[in-house]
Each structure stands twice: as structure tokens, then as C-alpha cells.
N, C-alpha and C positions, 0 to 999 in steps of 0.2 A: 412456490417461493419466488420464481424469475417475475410473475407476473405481478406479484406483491413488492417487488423491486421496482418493476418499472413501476409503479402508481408511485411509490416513494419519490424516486428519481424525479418524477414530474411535477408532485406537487413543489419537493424541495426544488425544483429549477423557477418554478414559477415563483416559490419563495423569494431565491436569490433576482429573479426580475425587479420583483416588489420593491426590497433595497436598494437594488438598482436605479429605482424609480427615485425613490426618496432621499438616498443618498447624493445623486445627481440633478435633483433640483435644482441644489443652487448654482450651477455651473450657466444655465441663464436667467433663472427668477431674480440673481445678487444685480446686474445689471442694469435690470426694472427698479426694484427695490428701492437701489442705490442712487438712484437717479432720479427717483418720484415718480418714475414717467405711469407706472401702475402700483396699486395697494399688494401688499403680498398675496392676501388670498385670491384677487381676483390674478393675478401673473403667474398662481400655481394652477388657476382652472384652463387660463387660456391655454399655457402650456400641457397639460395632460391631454387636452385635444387634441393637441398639435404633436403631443407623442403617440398618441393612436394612430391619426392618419399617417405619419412615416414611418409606422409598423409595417406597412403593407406597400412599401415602393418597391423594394428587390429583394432577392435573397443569398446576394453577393459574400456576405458577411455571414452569413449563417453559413454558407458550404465552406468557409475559411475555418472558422471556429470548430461546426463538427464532423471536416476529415482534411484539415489542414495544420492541423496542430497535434494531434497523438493517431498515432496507428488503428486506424477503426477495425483493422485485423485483429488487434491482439488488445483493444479495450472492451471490457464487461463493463458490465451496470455497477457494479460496486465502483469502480475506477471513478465512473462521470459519479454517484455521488458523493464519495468523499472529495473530490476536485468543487463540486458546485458548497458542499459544507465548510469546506478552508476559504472558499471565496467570501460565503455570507459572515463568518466569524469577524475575517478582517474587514469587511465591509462594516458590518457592527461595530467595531472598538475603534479603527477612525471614524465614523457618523458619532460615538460617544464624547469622542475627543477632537472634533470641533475641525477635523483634517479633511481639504477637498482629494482626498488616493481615489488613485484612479481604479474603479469597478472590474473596466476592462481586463487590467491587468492582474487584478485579485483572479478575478475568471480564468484566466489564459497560466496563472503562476501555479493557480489549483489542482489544471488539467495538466500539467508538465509535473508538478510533484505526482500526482497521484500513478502516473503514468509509468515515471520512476521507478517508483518502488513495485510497484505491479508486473514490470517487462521490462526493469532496466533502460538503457541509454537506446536500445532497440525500441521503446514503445514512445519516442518523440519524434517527429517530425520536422528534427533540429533546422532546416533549410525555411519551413515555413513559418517557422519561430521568430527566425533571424529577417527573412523580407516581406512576410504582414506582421512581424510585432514591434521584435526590438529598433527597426530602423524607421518605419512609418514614426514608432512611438517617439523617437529622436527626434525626425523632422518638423513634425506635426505642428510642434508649440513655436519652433523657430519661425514656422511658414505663419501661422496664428499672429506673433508676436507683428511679424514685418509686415505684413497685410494691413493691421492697424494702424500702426502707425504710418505709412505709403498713405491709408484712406483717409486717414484724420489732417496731414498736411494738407491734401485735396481739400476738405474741407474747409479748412482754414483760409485757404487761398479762394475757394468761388465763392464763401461766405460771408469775407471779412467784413463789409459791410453793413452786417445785418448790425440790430443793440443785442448787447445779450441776452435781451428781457425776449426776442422775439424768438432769435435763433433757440434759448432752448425750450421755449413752448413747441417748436417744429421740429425739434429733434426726439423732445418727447411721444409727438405722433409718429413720426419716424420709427421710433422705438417700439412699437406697436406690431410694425410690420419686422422688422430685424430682429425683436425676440422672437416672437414665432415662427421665422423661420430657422432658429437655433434649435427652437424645441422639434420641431419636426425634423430636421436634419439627427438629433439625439435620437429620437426614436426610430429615423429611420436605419441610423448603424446600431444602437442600444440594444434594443428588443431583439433583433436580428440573434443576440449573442446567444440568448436565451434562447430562442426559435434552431438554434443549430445543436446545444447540448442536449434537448427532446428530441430531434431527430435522429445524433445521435445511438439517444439512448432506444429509442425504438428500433435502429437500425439494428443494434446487439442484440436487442432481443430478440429480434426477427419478424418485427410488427412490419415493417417495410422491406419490402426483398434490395429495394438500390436507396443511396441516400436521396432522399428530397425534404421536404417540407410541407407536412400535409397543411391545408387551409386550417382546420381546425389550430392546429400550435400555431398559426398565425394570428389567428382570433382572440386566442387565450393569451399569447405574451403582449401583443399589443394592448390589452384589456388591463392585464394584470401591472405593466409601466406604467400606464396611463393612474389608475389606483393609485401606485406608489407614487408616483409624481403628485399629485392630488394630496398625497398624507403630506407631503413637504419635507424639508430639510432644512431648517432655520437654523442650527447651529452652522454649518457650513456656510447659509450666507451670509451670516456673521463678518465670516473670514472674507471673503470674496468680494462683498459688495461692500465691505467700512472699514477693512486694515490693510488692505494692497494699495490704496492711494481713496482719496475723495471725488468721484467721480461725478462729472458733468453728464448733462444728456448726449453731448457730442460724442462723447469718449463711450459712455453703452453703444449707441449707436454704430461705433464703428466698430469696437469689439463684434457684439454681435453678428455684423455684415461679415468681417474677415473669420470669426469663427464657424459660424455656420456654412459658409463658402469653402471653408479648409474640411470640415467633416463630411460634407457630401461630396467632394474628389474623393476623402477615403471610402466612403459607403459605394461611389463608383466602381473601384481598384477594389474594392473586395476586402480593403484595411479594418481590422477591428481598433481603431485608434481612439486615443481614451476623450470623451468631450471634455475631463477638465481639464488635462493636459491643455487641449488647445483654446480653452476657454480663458483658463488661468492667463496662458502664454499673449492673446489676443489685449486682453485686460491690461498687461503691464506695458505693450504694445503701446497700444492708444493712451495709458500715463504717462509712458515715456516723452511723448511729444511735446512735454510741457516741459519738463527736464528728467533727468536720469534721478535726481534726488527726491520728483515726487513722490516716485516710487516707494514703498516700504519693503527693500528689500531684504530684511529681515525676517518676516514674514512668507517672504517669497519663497526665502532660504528653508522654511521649514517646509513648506510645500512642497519642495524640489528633496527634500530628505526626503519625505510621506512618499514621493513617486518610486522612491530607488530602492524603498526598503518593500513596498508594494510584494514584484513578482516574488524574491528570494523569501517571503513571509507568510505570502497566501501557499506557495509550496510547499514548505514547510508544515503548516497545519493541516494540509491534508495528505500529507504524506503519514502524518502523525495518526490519520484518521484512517487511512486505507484498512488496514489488518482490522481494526474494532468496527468498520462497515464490514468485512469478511466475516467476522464472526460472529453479526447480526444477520446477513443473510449468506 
């Protein structure tokens, strides 16, 4: 039965990848999109490439996720799947309802409910809760937001010259280079998440004597984001790339530059920090610079609810879920 668990565990980890993938599309494909600079589909294929190869940059973010966040003394297999099934639920019913919440934190809300209920206020890791979750996840979007707009004044000032007919034909190539390296900065903290709850989950089992990350789960989550990125998430770039404001190629451009620059400090530092957070935060960033009212902060408003209701919700449903994973295996 433990061994018939992990294979469980595994596939459902890669599952919750998968949405991972798909659900987090559009945190940089809405920027392309939104901008013309690339067709959808061809901006989901660049991108899933570009989340395979920063599958494989470090594995900072996977030892944070799985033995920096619940007690890998006192989590079993049943714990990581009902934490990885409360994640994909709510992963599901915002990708239904058109909401960029953040993955990360569905992940991370999973692994603290389920943990919960399993071992009590003892089976978290309240400290690394608190300095890679909840405050990276605070700063993220503020650093996202200010980065854009600091880069878009920049621009504005070595640019002004140009017509506009030129500058965003060159912003659009621009944007070539700065969304892919969002999408690879995504994959290289993203997949990581997944790569650390299969480790993990092997570690309890006793597949591995100390935690690491064998090649193979690196093979397999980077393969399986890349897939999910590929299947797409058009409802969210909906949201993201045509009712946060109207976006010029300048403004993708420099979203992109200051969010993907902000997620690889966290992939750095070992932060599982959420890409839409800082994607979102980037995005209003760089419309700010036009005025504060381009903004649709209405919109924003609902986004910034979606983030807060996130961790206490994904908790929640897998806490709901521990005992009926107990009594299936």
C-alpha cells in the first residue's frame, strides 16, 4: 500500500504541475498577447520551452518547499497528497473563474492544512512559513510593481524621440527577449515546487535515505510544466492582458524585464514566490506610469482578494481531504 501511495502521490504531484503550467500561462503569455508582439499560440510554445530549460537551473526552491515548510519528521504520504489535491481543486475553480491566485500559494496553503490536521501546530514550520512565504509573497509584487514603473520612466526618457510607429515595432522585438525570460525565470522557481513535494514524498517513503532531488523528478516536472504551459490558460489572459489597463509594447516590455528579474532574486534566495503575484504587481507597475487611473483598479481589487483568500482556502480543502486520503490508503 506505501508503494501504491507514492505512485499516487507522484502522479497527482505532476498533475498539480500540469495546472501549474496551464493555470500560470498567462502571467507572461497576457503581455505578448496584449501587446501583439506574438500570436497566442506561438507565445504559449515559446514559453513552455522556456519553462523546461529553467526547470533545470537550481534546486533552491524545491529544498524550501519540501523540508522547509512542514516537518518532514512527522509528514507521511497521505499528508503531501491531500496538500498537493486541495492545491489542484483550487487551482481548478480559479482557472474556471477566470482568477490569476496564485499556484504557489494554493501549494504551500495545502501543505500547512494538511499538516495541521495530521500533527497539529507541531507539524509546520511556522518560521519558514513566515520568511519564504508570507513576507517574500508581500514584497514580491511591491518590488514587481516599482521596478516597472523606475524601467518604463527610463524608457520614456532615452526614447522619447523615437515616433511611435517605430518605438513599438522595437519594443515588440524587445518583447521576444523579456517574455522568455519570464517564462524561464517561471519555470525555473515553478516546477522546482513540484520537484520538492516528489522528493518529499520519496523521502517518507524511504526511496531516498537524505532529501535531494533525483534527475529523474527533474526531468519529469520540467517536461510535465512545459505540457501544461503548452495547453494554455486563456481565460486568465483575459484578465491580465485586456482588463488591468491597455497595454503598449513598452509597458509588456518592461513588466516583463522587472518581473522576471524580481522572480529569479527569489529562485536565488530559495523564495517560492508566486509569478503572478509579481507578474500582476509589474503589469500595473508599468500602467501606472501613464497615470494612476489607467489603471483598472477594480479589477486589480479582485485579484488582490483571489491572493488573500488563496493560502486560508487551499488549507482548508485539504485539510478537508486528509482523513478520506487516510481511509483510502
Amino acid at each position: 500500500m506505501a508503494t501504491a501511495l507514492l505512485v499516487v502521490v507522484i502522479v497527482v504531484g505532476l498533475a498539480f504541475d500540469f495546472t501549474n503550467g496551464f493555470h500560470d500561462t498567462a502571467n507572461y503569455v497576457a503581455t505578448w498577447v496584449g501587446t501583439r508582439a506574438l500570436s497566442p499560440r506561438a507565445a504559449v510554445l515559446v514559453s513552455a520551452a522556456a519553462n523546461l530549460a529553467g526547470a533545470f537551473v537550481t534546486t533552491a526552491v524545491a529544498k524550501t518547499v519540501g523540508k522547509g515548510i512542514i516537518d518532514t519528521g512527522l509528514a507521511t504520504g497521505q499528508t503531501v497528497l491531500a496538500a498537493l489535491l486541495g492545491a489542484i481543486a483550487w487551482n481548478l475553480l480559479t482557472w474556471w473563474a477566470g482568477l490569476p491566485s496564485s499556484s504557489t500559494h494554493a501549494l504551500i496553503g495545502g501543505l500547512v492544512g494538511a499538516a495541521l490536521v495530521q500533527s497539529g501546530s507541531s507539524g509546520v514550520e511556522w518560521h519558514g512559513v513566515w520568511e519564504k512565504v508570507i513576507l517574500p509573497g508581500a514584497v514580491s509584487p511591491a518590488v514587481g510593481f516599482a521596478a516597472a514603473f523606475a524601467l518604463l520612466i527610463v524608457i520614456y526618457l532615452l526614447f522619447f524621440r523615437l515616433t511611435p510607429g517605430l518605438a513599438h515595432r522595437g519594443f515588440r522585438l524587445g518583447q521576444l527577449v523579456s517574455g522568455t525570460w519570464v517564462a524561464f525565470t517561471h519555470g525555473a522557481n515553478d516546477a522546482q515546487k513540484t520537484m520538492g513535494v516528489i522528493a518529499l514524498a520519496l523521502y517518507t517513503h524511504g526511496s531516498i535515505s537524505s532529501f535531494y532531488v533525483p534527475t529523474w523528478v527533474k526531468v519529469a516536472a520540467g517536461l510535465t510544466i512545459a505540457a501544461g504551459t503548452y495547453a494554455g490558460g486563456w481565460r486568465i489572459i483575459r484578465t491580465l492582458g485586456q482588463r488591468v489597463y491597455k497595454m503598449q509594447p513598452e509597458h509588456g516590455f518592461a513588466a516583463q524585464i522587472a518581473a522576471g528579474s524580481t522572480l529569479y532574486a527569489g529562485t536565488h534566495f530559495g523564495f517560492p514566490i508566486s509569478t503572478t503575484h509579481v507578474v500582476a504587481g509589474s503589469v500595473m507597475g508599468a500602467g501606472a506610469t501613464r497615470r494612476f487611473s489607467a489603471v483598472r483598479w477594480g479589477v486589480a481589487g479582485n485579484i488582490v482578494s483571489a491572493w488573500l483568500l488563496t493560502l486560508p482556502a487551499a488549507a482548508l480543502v485539504a485539510a478537508a481531504l486528509y482523513y478520506p486520503v487516510r481511509w483510502v490508503f
